[in-house]
Each structure stands twice: as structure tokens, then as C-alpha cells.
N, C-alpha and C positions, 0 to 999 in steps of 0.2 A: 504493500500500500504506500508507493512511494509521495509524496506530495504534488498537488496541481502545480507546475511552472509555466508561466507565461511573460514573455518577454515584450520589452518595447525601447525602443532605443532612438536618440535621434542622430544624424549624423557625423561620423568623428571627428569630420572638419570640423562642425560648428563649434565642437568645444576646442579643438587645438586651437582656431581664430581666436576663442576668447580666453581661453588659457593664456597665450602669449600677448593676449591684450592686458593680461591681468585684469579682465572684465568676468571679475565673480559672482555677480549680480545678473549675468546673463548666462555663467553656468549655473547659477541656482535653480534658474528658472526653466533650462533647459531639463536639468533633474526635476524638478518639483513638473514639470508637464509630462513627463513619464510616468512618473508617480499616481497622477492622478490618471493618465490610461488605465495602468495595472490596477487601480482600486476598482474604478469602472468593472475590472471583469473577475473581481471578488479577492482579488490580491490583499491580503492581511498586513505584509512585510514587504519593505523593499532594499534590494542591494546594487551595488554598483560595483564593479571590479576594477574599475579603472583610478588608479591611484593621483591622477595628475588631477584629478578633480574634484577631489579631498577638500578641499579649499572651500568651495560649495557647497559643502552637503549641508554647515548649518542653516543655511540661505533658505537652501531646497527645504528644509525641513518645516520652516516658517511656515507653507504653502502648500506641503503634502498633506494629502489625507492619510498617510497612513504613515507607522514608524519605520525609519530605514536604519537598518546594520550598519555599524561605521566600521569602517575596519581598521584606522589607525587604533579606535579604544581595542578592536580586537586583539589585533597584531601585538599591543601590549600589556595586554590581558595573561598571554599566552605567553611570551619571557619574563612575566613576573610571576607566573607559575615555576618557570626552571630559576627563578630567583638568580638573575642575570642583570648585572649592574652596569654594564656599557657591550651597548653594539654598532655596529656600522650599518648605512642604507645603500642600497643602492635604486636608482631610478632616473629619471627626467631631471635636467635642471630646476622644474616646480618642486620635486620631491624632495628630492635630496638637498637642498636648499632652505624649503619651507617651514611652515611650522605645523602642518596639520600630526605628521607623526612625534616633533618631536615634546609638543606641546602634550599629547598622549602618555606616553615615557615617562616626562617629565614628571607629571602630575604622582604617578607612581616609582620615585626616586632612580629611573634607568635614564643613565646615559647615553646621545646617541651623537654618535659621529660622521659628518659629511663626509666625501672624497674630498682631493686638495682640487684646488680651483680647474686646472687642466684634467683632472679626470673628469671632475663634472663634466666638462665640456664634452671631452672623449664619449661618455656613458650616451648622452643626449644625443650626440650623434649619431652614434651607433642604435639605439632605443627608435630614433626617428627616420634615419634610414636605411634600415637592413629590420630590424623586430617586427615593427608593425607593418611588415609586410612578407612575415614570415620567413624571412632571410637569416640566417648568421652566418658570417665568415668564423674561421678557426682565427685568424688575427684577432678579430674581436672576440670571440672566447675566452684568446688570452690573454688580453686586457683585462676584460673583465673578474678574469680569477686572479688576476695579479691586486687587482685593486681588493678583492676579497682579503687576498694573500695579506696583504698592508694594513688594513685594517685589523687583521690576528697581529701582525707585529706591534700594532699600537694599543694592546690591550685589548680589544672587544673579544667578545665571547660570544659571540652570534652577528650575521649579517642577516637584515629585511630583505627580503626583494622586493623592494620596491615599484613593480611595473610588472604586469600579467603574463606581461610576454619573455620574461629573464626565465622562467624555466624550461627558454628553447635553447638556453647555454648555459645556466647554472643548475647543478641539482644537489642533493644532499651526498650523493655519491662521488661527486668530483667538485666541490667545493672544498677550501682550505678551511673554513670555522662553518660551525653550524649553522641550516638557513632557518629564515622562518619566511613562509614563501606566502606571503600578504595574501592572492588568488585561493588558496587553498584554508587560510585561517578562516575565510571569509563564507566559502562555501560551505565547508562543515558547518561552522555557524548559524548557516541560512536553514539546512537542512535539520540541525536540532531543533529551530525556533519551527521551521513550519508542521516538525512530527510533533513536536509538542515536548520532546526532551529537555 
């Protein structure tokens, strides 16, 4: 008796345009008009996988009818479980820079560490032209475990993945520290709330 799913999404441009407009008032609104589809056809919960949009969700929440999963609370919900006191992100220059995850963290005494300014960049590059379009080079691979790699050297005890699309080149198998893979905290999540667990 697995749970009704129905999905509703608007297009990815529309929030990259306002992602990078830093125009969070129009991805609120872009969430909060999904929102109200999926209530329309009996939707209880709503979630979002996309981490660069994080930003938004209180916005959106203002305007939903219904309650939506946040995943930064998730994400650090779940390393204050393993009692984990500094980790590294990786994602978008939104993410990894921002404050939705680490304002999360924070709240519950975990520290969280960006890349150094040229990864960011690197990461963002690669996340926007090669990931979400289902592409990874092995260069970019190992970039991105190298930055894994350096974040274990600088203390952290676990890395976010920050971006849905990073476990087309990171996984807990060939990562240097342990992940906690945002997509996947989020889903189980969704899935307890909608069985009722």
C-alpha cells in the first residue's frame, strides 16, 4: 500500500532565472503554485528536491495550503542523530554559499563548511553544465572527490550533497568522508510522513 504520488513542477528555467536573480519572492511563488496544484488533487505534504531553492520554501510556505518537508531541517536532523559536529557541502554557488542549510546546523550546534572560493566556482560549473543534464566527466569526478577529500582534511566528519544530481558522481562507496545525500534524507522523509510512520 505504497502512498498516492503526484507530481507538479514548473519549469527549471524559471527558477534558475530567479535563482540567479536572487529573486526569492518569485521562487516562492513558483513553489507555493505547485503547492496549491498538488493540494487540488488531495496532496497532504509537499516536497521539493531541488536544493538551490531552499531559499524559498519559507516564502512558499506563507501561500501553501499544505505543509512542505524542508530538507535543510532534515539533512540536519539526520547528522545530529550521528552526533556530528562539523561537515562540508557541496552544491551550486546558492548552496554552498547560502544560508538555508547552514542556518539548519547551526541552530542544532553542527558546523558547516563551504568549499574555498575557486571550488565553488568549479562545483557550479560543473552542477550546471555537465549534472543537470545528466552528464559527468571523470575530471569532474575528481574534482569533486578531491574537494570531498579536503574537507576530511579540514576536520569535517561528513559531507551534504548538496544538489540531487551529485549522486551521478559521488556515493557513499567512493567518497572520502561520509555522505549524507540531501535527495535521499528527503525522500525517506516524504515516505514516512505520507505512510503515517
Amino acid at each position: 500500500m505504497y502512498p498516492r504520488v503526484t507530481v507538479h513542477n514548473e519549469p527549471l528555467g524559471k527558477y534558475i532565472e530567479a535563482v540567479h536573480a536572487e529573486d526569492w519572492h518569485t521562487v516562492g511563488e513558483l513553489l507555493a503554485r505547485s503547492a496549491k496544484h498538488l493540494a487540488a488533487t488531495g496532496a497532504e505534504i509537499a516536497i521539493c528536491p531541488d536544493n538551490a531553492v531552499l531559499h524559498g520554501m519559507h516564502l512558499a510556505e506563507a501561500e501553501s495550503p499544505i505543509p512542505w518537508l524542508k530538507t535543510a531541517d532534515l539533512v540536519a536532523d539526520s547528522i545530529a542523530t550521528q552526533e556530528q559536529s562539523c561537515v562540508g557541502i557541496i552544491g551550486t554557488r546558492m548552496v554552498t554559499t547560502g544560508s538555508a542549510f547552514q542556518t539548519a546546523l547551526g541552530v542544532r550546534g553542527i558546523r558547516l563548511l563551504a568549499p574555498d572560493e575557486a571550488d565553488v566556482g568549479r562545483l557550479d560549473a560543473i552542477i550546471f553544465s555537465e549534472l543537470v543534464y545528466g552528464h559527468c566527466r571523470e575530471s569532474s569526478q575528481r574534482e569533486v572527490l578531491r574537494v570531498i577529500s579536503e574537507f576530511a582534511g579540514r576536520g569535517c566528519e561528513g559531507v551534504i550533497l548538496g544538489c540531487s544530481e551529485a549522486p551521478l558522481m559521488v556515493t557513499a562507496e567512493n567518497s572520502p568522508a561520509p555522505v549524507y545525500d540531501s535527495t535521499a534524507i528527503l525522500a525517506e522523509a516524504a515516505l514516512a510522513a505520507a505512510c503515517g510512520a
